[in-house]
N, C-alpha and C positions, 0 to 999 in steps of 0.2 A: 118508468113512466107510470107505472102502476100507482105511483104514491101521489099520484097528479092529476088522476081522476081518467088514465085511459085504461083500456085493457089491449093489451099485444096480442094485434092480428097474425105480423109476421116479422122479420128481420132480414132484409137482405143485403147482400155484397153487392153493392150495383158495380163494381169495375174489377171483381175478382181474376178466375178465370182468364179473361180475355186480357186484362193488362201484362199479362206473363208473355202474352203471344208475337211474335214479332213480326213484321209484315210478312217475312218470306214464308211464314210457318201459316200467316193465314192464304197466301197464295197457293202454298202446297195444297191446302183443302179444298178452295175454291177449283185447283186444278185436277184432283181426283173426284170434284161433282161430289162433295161431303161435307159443303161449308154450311150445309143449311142444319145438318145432323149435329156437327161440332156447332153453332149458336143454340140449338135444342140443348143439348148435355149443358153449355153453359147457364142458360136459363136455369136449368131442373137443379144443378150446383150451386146456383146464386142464394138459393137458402140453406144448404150445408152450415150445420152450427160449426163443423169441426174446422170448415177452410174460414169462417169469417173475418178471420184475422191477417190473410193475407188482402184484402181488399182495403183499399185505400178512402171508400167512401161505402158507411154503411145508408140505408133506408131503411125506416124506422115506417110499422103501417099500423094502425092500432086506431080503438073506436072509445071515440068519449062514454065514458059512464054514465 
């Protein structure tokens, strides 16, 4: 995007993470009172350059030139 007159703010996975999870795996968290820690960790992973390629839709954030 660089060559387009923006500069990259950031990159993220928006559906990383969590699309692995399956209901019952988020039930389990919500059930040990942890579901709010596991959506934190996935947040703070949605910019992980190394996982970005598991996520099926990236976001793109970056400021005009």
């Amino acid at each position: 995007m660089e060559q387009h007159g923006f500069d990259t703010v950031n990159l993220i996975g928006s559906s990383s993470l969590g699309a692995m999870l399956t209901a019952e795996q988020q039930q389990y968290w919500k059930e040990r009172g942890e579901y709010e820690e596991l959506i934190q960790f996935m947040i703070e992973k949605a910019e992980d350059p190394t996982i970005l390629g598991i996520s099926s839709h990236l976001l793109y954030i970056g400021t005009k030139k």
